[in-house]
mmCIF entry with sequence, helices, sheets and N, C-alpha, C, O atoms, coordinates in Angstrom:
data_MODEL
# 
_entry.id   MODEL 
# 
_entity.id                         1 
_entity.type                       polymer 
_entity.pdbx_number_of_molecules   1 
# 
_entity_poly.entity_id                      1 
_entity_poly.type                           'polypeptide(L)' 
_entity_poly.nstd_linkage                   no 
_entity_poly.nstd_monomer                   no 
_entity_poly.pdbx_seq_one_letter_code       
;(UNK)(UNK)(UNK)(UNK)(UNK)(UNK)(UNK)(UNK)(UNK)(UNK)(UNK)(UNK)(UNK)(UNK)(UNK)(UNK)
(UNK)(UNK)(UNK)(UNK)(UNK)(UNK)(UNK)(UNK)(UNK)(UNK)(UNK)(UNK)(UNK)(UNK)(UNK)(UNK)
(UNK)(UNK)(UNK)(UNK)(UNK)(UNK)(UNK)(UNK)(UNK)(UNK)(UNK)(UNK)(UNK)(UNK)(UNK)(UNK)
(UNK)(UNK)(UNK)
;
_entity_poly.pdbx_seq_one_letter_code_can   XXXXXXXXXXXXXXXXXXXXXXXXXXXXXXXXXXXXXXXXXXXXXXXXXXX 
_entity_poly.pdbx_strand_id                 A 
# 
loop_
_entity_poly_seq.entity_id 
_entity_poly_seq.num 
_entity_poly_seq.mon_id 
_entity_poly_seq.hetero 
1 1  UNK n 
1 2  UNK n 
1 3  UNK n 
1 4  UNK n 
1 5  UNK n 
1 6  UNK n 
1 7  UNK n 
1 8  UNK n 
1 9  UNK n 
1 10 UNK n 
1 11 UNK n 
1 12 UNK n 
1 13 UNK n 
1 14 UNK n 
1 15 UNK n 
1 16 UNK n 
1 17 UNK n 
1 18 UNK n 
1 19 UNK n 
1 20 UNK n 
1 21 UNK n 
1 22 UNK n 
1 23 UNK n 
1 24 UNK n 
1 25 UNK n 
1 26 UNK n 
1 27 UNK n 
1 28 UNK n 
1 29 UNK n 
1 30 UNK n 
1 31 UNK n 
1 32 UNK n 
1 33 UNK n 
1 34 UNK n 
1 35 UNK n 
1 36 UNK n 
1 37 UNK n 
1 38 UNK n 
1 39 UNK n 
1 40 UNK n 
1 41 UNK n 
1 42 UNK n 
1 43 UNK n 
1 44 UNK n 
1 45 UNK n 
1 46 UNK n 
1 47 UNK n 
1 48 UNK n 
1 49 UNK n 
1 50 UNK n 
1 51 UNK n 
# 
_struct_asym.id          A 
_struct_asym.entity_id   1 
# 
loop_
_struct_conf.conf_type_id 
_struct_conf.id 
_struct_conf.pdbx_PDB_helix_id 
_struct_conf.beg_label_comp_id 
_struct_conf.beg_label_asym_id 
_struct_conf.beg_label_seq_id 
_struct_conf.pdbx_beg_PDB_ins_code 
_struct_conf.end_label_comp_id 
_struct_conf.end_label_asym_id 
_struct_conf.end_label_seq_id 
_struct_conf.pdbx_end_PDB_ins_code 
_struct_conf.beg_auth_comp_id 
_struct_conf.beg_auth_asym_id 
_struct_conf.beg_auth_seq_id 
_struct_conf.end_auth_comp_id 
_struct_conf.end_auth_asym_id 
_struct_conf.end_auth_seq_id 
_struct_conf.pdbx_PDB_helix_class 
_struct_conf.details 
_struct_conf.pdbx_PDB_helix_length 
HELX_P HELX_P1 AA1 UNK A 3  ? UNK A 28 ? UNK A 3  UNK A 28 1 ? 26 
HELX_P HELX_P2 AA2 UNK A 37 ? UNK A 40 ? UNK A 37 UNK A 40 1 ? 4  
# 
_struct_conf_type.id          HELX_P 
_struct_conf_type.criteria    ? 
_struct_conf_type.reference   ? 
# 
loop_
_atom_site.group_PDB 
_atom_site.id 
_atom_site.type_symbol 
_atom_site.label_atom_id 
_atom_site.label_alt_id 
_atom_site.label_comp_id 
_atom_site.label_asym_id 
_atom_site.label_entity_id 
_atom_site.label_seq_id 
_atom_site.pdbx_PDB_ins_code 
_atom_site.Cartn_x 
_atom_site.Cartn_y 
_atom_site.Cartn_z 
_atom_site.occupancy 
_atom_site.B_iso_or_equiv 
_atom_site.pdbx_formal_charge 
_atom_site.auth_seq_id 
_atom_site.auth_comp_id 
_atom_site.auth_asym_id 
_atom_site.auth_atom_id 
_atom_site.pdbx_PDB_model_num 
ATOM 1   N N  . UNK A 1 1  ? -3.660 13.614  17.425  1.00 0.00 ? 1  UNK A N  1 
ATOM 2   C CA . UNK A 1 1  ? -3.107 14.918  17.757  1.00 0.00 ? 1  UNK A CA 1 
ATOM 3   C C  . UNK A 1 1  ? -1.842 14.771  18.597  1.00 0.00 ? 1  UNK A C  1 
ATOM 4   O O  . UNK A 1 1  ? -0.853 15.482  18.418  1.00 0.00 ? 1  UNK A O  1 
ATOM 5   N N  . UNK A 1 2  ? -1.926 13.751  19.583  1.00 0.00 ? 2  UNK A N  1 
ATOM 6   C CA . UNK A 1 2  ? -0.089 13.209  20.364  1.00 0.00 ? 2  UNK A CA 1 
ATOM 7   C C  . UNK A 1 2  ? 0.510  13.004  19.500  1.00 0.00 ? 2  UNK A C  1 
ATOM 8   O O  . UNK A 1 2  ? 1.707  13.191  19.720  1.00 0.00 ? 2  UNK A O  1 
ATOM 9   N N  . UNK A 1 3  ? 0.342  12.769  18.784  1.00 0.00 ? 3  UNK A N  1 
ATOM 10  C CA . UNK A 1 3  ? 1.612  12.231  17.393  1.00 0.00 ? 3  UNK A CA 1 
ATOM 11  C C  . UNK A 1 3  ? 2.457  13.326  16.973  1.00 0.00 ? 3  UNK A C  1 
ATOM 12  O O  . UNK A 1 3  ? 3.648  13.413  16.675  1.00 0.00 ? 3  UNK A O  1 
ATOM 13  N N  . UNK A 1 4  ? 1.470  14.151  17.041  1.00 0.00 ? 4  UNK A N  1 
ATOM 14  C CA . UNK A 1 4  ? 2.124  15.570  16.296  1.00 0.00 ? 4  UNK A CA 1 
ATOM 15  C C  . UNK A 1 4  ? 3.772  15.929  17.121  1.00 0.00 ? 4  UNK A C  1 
ATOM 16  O O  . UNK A 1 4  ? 4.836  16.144  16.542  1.00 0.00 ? 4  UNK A O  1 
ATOM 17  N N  . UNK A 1 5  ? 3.442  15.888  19.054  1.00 0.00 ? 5  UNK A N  1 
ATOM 18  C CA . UNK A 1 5  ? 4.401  15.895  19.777  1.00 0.00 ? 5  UNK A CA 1 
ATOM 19  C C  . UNK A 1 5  ? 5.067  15.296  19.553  1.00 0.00 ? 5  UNK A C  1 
ATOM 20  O O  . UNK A 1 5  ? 6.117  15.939  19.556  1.00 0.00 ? 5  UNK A O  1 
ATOM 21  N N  . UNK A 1 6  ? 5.406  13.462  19.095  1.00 0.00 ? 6  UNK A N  1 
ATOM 22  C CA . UNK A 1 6  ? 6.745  13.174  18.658  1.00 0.00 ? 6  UNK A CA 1 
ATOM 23  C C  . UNK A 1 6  ? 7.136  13.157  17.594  1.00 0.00 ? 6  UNK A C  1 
ATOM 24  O O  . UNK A 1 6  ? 8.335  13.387  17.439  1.00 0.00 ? 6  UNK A O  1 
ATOM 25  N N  . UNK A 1 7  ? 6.131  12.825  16.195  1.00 0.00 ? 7  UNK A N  1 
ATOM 26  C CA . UNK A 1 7  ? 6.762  13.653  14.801  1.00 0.00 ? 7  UNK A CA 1 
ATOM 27  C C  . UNK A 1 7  ? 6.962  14.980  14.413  1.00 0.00 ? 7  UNK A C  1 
ATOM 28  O O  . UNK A 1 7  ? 7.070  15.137  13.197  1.00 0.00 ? 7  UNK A O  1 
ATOM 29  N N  . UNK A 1 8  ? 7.050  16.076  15.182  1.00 0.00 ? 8  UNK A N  1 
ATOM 30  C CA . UNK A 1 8  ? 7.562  17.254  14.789  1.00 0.00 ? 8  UNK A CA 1 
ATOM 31  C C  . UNK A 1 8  ? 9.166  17.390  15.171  1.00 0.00 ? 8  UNK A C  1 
ATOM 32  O O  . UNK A 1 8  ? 10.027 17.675  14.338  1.00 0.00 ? 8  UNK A O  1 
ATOM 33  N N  . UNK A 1 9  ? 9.448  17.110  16.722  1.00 0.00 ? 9  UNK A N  1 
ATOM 34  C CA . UNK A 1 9  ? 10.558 16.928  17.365  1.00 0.00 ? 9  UNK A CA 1 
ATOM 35  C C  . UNK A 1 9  ? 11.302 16.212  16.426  1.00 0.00 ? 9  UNK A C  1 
ATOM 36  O O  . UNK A 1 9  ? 12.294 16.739  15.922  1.00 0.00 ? 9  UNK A O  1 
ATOM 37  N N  . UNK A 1 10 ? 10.968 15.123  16.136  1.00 0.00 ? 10 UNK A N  1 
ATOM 38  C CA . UNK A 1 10 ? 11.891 14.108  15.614  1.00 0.00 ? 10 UNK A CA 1 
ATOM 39  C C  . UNK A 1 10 ? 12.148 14.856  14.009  1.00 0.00 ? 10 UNK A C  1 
ATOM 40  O O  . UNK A 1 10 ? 13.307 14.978  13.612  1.00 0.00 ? 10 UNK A O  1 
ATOM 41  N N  . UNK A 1 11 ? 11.483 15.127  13.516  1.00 0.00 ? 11 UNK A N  1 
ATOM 42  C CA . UNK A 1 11 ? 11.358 15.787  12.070  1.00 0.00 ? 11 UNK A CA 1 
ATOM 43  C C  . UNK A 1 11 ? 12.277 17.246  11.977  1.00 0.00 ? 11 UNK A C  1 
ATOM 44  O O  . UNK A 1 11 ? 13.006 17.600  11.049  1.00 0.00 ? 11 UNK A O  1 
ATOM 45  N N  . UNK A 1 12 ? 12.006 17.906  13.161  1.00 0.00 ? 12 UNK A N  1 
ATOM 46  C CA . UNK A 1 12 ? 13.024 19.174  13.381  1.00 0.00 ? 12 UNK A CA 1 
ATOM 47  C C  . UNK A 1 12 ? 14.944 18.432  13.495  1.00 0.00 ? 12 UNK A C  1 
ATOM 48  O O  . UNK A 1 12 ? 15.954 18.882  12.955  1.00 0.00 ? 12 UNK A O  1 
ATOM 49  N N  . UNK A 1 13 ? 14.812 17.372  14.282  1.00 0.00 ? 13 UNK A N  1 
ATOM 50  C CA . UNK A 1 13 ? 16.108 16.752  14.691  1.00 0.00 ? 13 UNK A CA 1 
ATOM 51  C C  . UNK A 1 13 ? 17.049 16.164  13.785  1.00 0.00 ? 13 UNK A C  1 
ATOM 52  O O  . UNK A 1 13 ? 18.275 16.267  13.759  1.00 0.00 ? 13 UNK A O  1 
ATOM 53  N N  . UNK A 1 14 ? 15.908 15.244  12.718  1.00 0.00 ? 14 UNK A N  1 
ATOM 54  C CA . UNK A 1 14 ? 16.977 14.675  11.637  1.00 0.00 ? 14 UNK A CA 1 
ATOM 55  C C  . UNK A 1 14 ? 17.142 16.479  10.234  1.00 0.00 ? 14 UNK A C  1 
ATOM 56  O O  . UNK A 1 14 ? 17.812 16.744  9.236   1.00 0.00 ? 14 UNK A O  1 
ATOM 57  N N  . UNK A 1 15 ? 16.353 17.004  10.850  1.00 0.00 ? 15 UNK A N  1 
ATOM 58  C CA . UNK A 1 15 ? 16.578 18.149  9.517   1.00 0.00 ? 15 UNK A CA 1 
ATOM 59  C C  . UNK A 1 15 ? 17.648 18.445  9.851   1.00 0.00 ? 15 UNK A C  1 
ATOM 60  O O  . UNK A 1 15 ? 18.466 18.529  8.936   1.00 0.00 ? 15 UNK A O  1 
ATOM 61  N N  . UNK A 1 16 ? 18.177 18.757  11.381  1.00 0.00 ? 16 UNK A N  1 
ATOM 62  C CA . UNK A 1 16 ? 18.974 19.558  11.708  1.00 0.00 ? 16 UNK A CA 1 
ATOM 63  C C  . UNK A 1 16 ? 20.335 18.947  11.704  1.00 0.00 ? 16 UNK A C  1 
ATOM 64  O O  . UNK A 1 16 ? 21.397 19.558  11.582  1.00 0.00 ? 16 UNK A O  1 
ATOM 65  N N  . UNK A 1 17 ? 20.148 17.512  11.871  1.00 0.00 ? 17 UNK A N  1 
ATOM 66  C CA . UNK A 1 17 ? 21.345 16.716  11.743  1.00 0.00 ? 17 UNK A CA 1 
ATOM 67  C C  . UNK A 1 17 ? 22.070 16.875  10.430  1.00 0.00 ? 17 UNK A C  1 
ATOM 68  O O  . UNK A 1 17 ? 23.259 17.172  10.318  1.00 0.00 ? 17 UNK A O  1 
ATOM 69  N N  . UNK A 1 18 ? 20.812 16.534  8.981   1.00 0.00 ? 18 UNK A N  1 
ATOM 70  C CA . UNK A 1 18 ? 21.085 17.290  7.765   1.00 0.00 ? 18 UNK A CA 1 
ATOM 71  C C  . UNK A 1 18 ? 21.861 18.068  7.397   1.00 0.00 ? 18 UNK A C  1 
ATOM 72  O O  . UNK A 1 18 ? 22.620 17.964  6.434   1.00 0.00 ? 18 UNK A O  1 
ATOM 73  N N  . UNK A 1 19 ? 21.727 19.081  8.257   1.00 0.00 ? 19 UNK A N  1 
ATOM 74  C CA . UNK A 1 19 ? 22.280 20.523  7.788   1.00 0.00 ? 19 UNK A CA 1 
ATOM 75  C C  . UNK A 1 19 ? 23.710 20.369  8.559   1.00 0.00 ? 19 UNK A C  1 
ATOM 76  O O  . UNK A 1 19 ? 24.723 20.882  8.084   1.00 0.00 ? 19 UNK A O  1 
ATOM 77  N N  . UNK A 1 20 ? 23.727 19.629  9.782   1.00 0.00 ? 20 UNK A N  1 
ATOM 78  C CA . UNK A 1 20 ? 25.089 19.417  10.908  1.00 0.00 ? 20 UNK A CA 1 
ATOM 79  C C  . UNK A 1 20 ? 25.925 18.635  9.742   1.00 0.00 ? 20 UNK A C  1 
ATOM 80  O O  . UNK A 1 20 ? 27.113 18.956  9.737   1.00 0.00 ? 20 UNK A O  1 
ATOM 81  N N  . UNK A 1 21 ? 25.571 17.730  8.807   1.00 0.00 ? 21 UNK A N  1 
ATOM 82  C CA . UNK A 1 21 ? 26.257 16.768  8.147   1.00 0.00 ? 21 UNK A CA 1 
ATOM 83  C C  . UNK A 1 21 ? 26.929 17.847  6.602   1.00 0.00 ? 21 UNK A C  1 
ATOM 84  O O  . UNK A 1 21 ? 28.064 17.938  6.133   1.00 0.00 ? 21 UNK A O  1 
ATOM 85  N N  . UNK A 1 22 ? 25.749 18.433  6.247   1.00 0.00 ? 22 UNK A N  1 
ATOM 86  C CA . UNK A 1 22 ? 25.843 19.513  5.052   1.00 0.00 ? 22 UNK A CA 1 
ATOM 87  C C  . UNK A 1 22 ? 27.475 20.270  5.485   1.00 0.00 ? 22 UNK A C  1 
ATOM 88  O O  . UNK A 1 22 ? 28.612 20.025  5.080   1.00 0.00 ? 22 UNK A O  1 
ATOM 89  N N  . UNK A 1 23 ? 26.996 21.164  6.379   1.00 0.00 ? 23 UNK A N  1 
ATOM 90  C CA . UNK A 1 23 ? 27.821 21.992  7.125   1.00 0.00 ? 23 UNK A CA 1 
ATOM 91  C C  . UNK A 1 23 ? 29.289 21.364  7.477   1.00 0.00 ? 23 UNK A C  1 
ATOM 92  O O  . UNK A 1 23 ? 30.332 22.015  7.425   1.00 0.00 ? 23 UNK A O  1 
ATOM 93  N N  . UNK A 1 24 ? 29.189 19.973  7.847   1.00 0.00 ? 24 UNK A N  1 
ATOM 94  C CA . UNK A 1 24 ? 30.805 19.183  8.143   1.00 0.00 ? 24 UNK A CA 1 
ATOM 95  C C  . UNK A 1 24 ? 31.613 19.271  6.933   1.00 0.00 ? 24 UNK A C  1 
ATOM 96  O O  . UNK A 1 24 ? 32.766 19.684  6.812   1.00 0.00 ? 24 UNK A O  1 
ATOM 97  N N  . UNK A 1 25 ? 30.479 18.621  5.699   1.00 0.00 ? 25 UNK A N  1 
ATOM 98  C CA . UNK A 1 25 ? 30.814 18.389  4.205   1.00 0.00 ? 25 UNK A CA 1 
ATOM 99  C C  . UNK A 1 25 ? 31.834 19.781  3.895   1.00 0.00 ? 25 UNK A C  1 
ATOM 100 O O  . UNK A 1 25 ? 33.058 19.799  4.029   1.00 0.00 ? 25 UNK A O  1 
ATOM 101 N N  . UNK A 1 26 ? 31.102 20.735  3.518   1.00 0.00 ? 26 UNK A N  1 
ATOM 102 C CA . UNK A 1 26 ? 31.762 22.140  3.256   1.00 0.00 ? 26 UNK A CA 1 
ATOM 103 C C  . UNK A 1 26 ? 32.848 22.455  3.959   1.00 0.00 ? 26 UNK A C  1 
ATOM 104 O O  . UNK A 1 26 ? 33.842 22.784  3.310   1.00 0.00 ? 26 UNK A O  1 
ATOM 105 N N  . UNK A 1 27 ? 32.903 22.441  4.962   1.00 0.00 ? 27 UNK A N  1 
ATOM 106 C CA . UNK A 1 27 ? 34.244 22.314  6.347   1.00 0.00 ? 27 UNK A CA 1 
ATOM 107 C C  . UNK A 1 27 ? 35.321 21.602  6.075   1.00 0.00 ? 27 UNK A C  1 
ATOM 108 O O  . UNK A 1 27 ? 36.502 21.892  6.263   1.00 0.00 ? 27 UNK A O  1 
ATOM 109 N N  . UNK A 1 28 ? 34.659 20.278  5.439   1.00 0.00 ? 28 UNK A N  1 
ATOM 110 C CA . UNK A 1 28 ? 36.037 19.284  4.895   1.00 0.00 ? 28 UNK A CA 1 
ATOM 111 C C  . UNK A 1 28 ? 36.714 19.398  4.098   1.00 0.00 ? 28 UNK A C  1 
ATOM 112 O O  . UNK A 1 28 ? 37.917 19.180  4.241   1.00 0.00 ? 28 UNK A O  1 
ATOM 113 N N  . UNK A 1 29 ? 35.969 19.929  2.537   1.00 0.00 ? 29 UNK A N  1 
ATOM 114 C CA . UNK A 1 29 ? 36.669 20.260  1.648   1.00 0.00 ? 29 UNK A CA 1 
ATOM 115 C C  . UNK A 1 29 ? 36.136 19.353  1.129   1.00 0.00 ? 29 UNK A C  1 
ATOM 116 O O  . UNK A 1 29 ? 36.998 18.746  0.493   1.00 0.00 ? 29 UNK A O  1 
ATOM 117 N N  . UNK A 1 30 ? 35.078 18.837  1.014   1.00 0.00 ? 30 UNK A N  1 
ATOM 118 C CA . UNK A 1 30 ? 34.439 17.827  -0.290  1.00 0.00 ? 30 UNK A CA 1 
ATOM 119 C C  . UNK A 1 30 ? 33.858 18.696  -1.461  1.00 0.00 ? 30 UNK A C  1 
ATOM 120 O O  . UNK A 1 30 ? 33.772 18.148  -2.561  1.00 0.00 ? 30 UNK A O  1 
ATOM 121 N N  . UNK A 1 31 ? 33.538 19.720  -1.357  1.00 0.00 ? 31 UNK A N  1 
ATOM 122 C CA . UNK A 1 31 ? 32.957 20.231  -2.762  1.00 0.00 ? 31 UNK A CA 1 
ATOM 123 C C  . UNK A 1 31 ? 34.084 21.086  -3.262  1.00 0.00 ? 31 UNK A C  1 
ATOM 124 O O  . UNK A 1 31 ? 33.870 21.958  -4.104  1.00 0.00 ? 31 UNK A O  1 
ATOM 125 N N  . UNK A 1 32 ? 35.660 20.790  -2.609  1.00 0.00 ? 32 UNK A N  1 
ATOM 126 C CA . UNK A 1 32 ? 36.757 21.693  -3.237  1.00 0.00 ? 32 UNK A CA 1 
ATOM 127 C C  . UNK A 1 32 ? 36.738 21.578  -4.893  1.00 0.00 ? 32 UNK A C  1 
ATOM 128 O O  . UNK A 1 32 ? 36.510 22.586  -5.563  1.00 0.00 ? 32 UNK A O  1 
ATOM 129 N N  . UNK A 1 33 ? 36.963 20.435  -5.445  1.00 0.00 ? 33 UNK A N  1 
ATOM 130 C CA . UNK A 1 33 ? 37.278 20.259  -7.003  1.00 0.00 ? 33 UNK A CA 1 
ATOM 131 C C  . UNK A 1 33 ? 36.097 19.026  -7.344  1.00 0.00 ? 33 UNK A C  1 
ATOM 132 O O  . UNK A 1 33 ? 36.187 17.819  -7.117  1.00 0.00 ? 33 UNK A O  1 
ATOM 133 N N  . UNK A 1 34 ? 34.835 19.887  -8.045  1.00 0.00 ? 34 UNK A N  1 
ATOM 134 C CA . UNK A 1 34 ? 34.172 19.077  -8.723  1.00 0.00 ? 34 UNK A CA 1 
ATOM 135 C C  . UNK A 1 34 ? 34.431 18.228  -9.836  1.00 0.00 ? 34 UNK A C  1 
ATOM 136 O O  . UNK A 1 34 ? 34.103 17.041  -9.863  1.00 0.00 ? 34 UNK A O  1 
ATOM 137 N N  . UNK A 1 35 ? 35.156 18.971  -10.971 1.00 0.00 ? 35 UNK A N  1 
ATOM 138 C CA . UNK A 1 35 ? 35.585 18.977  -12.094 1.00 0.00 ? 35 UNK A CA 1 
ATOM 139 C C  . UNK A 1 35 ? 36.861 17.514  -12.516 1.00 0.00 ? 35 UNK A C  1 
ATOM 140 O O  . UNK A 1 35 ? 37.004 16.769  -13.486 1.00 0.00 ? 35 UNK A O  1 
ATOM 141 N N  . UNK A 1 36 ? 37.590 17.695  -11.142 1.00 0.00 ? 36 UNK A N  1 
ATOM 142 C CA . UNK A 1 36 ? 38.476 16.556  -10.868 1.00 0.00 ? 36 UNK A CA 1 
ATOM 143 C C  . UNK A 1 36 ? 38.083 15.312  -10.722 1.00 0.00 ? 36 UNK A C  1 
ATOM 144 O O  . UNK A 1 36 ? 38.747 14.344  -11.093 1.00 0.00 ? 36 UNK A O  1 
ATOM 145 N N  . UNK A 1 37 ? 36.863 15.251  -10.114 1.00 0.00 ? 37 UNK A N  1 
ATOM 146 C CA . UNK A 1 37 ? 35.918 13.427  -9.930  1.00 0.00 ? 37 UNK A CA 1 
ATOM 147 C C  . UNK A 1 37 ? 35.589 13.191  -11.263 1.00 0.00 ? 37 UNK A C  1 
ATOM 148 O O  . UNK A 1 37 ? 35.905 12.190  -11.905 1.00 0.00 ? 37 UNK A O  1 
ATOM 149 N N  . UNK A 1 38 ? 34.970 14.104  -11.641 1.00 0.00 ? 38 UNK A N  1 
ATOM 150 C CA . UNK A 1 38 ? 34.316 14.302  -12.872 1.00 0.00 ? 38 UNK A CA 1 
ATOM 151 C C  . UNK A 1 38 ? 35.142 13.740  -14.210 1.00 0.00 ? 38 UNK A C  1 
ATOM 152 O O  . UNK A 1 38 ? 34.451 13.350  -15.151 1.00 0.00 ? 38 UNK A O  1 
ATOM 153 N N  . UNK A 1 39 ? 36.458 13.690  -14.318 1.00 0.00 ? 39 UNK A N  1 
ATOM 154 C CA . UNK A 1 39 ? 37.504 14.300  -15.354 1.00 0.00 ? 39 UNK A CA 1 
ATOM 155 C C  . UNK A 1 39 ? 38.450 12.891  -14.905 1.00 0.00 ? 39 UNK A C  1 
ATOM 156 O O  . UNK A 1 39 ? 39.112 12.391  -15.814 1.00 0.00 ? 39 UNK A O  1 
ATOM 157 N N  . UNK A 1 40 ? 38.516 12.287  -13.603 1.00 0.00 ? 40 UNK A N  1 
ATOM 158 C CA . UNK A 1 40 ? 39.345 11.381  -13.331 1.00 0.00 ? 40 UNK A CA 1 
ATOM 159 C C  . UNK A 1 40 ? 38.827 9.906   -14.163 1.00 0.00 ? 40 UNK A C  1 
ATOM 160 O O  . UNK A 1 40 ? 39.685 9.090   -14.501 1.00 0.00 ? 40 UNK A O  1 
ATOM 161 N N  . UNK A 1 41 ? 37.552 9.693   -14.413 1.00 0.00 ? 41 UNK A N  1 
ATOM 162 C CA . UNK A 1 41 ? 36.990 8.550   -15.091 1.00 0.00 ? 41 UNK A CA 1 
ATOM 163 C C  . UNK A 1 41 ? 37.220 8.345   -15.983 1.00 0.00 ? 41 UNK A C  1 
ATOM 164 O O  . UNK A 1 41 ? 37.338 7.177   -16.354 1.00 0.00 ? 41 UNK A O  1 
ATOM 165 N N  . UNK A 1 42 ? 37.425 9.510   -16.882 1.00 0.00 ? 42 UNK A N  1 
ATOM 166 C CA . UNK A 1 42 ? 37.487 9.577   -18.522 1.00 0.00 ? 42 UNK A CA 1 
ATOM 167 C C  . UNK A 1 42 ? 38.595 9.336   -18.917 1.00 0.00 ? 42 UNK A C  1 
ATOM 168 O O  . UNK A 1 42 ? 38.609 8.850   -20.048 1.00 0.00 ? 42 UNK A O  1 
ATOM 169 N N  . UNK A 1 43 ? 40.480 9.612   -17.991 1.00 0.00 ? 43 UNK A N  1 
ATOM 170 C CA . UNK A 1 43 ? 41.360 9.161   -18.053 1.00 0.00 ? 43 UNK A CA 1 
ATOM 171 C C  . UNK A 1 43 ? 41.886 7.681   -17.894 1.00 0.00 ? 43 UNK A C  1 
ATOM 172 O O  . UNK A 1 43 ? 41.870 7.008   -16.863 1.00 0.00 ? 43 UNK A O  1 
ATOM 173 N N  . UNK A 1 44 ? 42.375 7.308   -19.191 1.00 0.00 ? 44 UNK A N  1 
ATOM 174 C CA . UNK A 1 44 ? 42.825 5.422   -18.928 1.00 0.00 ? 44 UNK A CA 1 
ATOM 175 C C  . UNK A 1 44 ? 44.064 5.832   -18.422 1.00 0.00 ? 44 UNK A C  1 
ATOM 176 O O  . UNK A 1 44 ? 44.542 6.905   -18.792 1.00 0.00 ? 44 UNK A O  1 
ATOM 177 N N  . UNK A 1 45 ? 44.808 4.905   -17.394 1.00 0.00 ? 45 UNK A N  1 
ATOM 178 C CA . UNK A 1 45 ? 45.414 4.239   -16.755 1.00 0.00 ? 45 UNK A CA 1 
ATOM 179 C C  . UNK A 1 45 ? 46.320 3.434   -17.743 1.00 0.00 ? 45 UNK A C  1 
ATOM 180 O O  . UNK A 1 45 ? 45.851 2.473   -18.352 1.00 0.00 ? 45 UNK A O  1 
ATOM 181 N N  . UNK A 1 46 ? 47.852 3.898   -17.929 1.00 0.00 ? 46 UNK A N  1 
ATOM 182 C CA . UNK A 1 46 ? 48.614 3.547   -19.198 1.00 0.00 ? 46 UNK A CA 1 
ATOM 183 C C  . UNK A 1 46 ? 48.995 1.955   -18.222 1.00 0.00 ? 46 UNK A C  1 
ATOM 184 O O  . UNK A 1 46 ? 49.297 0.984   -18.916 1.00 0.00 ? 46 UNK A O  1 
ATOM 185 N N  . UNK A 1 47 ? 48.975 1.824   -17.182 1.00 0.00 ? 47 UNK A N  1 
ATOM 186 C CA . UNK A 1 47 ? 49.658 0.752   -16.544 1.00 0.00 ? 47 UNK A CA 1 
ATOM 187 C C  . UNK A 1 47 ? 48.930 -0.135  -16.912 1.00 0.00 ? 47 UNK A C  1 
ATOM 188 O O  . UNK A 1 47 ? 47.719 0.090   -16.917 1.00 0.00 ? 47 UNK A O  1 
ATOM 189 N N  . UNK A 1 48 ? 49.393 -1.330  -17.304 1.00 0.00 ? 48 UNK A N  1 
ATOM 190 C CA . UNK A 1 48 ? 48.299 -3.064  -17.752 1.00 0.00 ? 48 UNK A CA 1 
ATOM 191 C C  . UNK A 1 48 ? 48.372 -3.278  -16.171 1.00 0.00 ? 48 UNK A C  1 
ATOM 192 O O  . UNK A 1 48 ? 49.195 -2.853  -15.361 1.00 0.00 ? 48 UNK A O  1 
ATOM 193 N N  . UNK A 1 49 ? 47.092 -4.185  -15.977 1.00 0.00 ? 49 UNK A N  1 
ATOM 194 C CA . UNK A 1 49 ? 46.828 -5.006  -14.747 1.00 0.00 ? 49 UNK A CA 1 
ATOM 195 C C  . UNK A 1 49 ? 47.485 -6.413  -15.203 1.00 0.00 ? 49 UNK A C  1 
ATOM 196 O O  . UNK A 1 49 ? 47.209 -6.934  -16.284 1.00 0.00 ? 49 UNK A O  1 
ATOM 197 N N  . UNK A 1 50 ? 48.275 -6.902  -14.378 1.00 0.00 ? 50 UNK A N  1 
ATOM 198 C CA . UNK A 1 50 ? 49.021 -7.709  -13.870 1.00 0.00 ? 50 UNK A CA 1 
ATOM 199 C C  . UNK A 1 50 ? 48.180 -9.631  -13.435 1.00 0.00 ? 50 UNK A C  1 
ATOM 200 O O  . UNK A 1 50 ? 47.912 -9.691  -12.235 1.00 0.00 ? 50 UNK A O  1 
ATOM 201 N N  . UNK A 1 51 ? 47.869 -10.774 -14.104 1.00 0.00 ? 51 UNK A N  1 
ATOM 202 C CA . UNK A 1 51 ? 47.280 -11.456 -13.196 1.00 0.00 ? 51 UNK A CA 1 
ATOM 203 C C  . UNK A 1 51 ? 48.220 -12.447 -12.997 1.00 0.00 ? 51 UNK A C  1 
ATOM 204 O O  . UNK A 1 51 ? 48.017 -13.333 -12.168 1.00 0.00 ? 51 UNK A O  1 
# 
């Protein structure tokens, strides 16, 4: 039943960090252009690599 006292705390803390990290994400501008990550792979690169 003590356990409960430090796995709830700790379990509330990393959730909340979660959401602190979620929340930075959106703030930054990482989910601005999905479509662009997405769409950049499928384009070749006309330049030859060089050895």
């Amino acid at each position: 039943m003590t356990d409960y006292f430090y796995l709830i705390p700790i379990a509330i803390g990393l959730g909340l960090c979660g959401l602190a990290a979620f929340l930075w994400s959106l703030q930054s501008g990482q989910y601005d252009d999905l479509q662009g990550a997405a769409e950049r792979i499928l384009h070749q690169d006309d330049v030859p690599l060089s050895h």
